[in-house]
N, C-alpha and C positions, 0 to 999 in steps of 0.2 A: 530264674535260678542263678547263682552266683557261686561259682565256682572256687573255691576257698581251702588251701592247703589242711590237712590235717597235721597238726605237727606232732612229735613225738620229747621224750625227753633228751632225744638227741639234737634236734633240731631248733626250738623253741630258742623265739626272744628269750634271754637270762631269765628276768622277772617271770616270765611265764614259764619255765623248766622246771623253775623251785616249786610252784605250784603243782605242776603235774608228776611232778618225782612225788610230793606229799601224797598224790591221789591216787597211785602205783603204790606207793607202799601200805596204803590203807585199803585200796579196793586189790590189788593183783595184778591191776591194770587199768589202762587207762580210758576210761570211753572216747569214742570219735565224736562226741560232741564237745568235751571239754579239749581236744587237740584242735577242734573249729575254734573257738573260743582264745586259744593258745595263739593265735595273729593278732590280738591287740593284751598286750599285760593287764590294762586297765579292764578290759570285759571282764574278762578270766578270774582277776582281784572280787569284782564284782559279784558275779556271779558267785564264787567259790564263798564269799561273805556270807550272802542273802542264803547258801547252803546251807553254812556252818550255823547261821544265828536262825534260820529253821529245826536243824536237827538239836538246835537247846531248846526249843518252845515247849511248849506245854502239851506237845501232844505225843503220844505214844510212836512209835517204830512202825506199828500196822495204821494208824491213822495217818500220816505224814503220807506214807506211798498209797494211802485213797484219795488224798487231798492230789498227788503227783500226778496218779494214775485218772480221776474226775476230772480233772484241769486238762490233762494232756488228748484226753479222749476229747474234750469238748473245742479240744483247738483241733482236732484232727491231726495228731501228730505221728505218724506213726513206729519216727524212732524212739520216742519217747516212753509211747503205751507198752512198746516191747522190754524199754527197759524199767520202766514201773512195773511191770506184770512180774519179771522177772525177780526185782529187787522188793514186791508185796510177798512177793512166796518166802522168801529170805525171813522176813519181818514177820511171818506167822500166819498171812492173809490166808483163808483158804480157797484152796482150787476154785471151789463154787463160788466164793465173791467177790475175786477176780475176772473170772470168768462174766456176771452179771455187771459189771464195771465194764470192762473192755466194750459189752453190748447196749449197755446204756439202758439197765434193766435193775431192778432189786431184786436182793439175797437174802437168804437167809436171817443175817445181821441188821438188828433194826439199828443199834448205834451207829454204823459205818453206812448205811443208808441215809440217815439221817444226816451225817458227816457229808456226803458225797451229794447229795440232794442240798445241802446249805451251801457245797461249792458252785453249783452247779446255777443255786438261785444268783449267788454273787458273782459269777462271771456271767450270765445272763440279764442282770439287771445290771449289770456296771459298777455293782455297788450299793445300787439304789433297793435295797429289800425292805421289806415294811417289815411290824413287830409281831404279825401272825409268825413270818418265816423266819425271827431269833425265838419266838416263844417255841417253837419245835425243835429248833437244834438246843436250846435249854432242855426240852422235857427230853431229847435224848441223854440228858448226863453233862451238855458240856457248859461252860460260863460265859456270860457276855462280852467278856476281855477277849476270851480266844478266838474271834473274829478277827482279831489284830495279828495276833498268829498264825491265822489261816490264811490272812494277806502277802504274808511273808513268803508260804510258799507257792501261791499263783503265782508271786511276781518271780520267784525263782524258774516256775515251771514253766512262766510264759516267756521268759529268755529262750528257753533251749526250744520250747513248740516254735516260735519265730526261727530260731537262726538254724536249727533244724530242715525246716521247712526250704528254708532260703536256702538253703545252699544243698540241699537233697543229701543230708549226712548217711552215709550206709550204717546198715547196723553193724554192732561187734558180735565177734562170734559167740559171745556170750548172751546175746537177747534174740539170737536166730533163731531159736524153739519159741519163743513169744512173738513173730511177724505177725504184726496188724495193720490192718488196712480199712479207711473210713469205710463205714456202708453208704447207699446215699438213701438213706431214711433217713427223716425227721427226727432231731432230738426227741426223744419222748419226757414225757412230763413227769417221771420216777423221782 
């Protein structure tokens, strides 16, 4: 683990202040993983991009935080899962398919199932899925393009499960009702 300041908007490299003052006045506040982040301008730049050009993709407010929350559960993240859980209920997810997300289980929701099951093929094959598992995330409703878009935000989600991880980020006090913690069972095959 690596030990790594959290910065604030007081503190922050310049370049990285601008960013986090934007993310304080859009969220309320600022998360401690984007203040991890805040020690190199360029991560931060990054990161905050791969966000922004996620939140225009082609997927809805509740699918995005299945895509956040299936990525982040499958990296074992646990400040991550706290703050998807949290930022799915925002977005309209319900209780119950959060809940069966977080466990690595299916809900109710056959689309967001099927969503989170095509994340879950492509961070498990690396990529490599065959055309049974596009022809199921097609017959759930969605198009062959937004495979491109769902790459957008693994790689956003796999920034913060990495440096997350690394550097042991506490949570904020806004995702301390959502504390998760890996189990040590098996991915299951949902």
């Amino acid at each position: 683990m690596t030990d790594l300041a959290i910065f604030t908007t007081d503190d922050a490299p310049l370049a990285s202040a601008k960013i986090l003052a934007a993310l304080k006045a859009g969220l309320g506040f600022v998360p401690n993983i984007h203040g991890v982040f805040a020690a190199s301008p360029t991560a931060l730049k990054a990161l905050t991009g791969l966000n922004e050009a996620f939140d225009q993709s082609s997927f809805s407010a509740a699918e995005r935080e299945v895509i956040s929350l299936t990525t982040s559960v499958f990296n074992e993240c646990g400040y991550c899962v706290a703050g998807h859980s949290t930022f799915a209920r925002m977005a309209g997810v319900s209780p119950a398919t959060i809940g069966a997300l977080r466990a690595n289980e299916t809900s109710e929701d056959q689309r967001l199932n099927a969503l989170s099951r095509f994340t879950r093929a492509l961070l498990r094959k690396r990529g490599a899925i065959d055309e049974t598992e596009m022809q199921e995330f097609m017959v759930a409703g969605f198009r062959r393009e937004q495979m491109l878009d769902l790459l957008v935000g693994i790689a956003a989600k796999t920034m913060t499960n990495f440096a997350s991880k690394a550097t042991n980020t506490p949570l904020d006090m806004a995702f301390v009702d959502d504390a998760w913690a890996p189990s040590n069972t098996p991915e299951s095959s949902v």
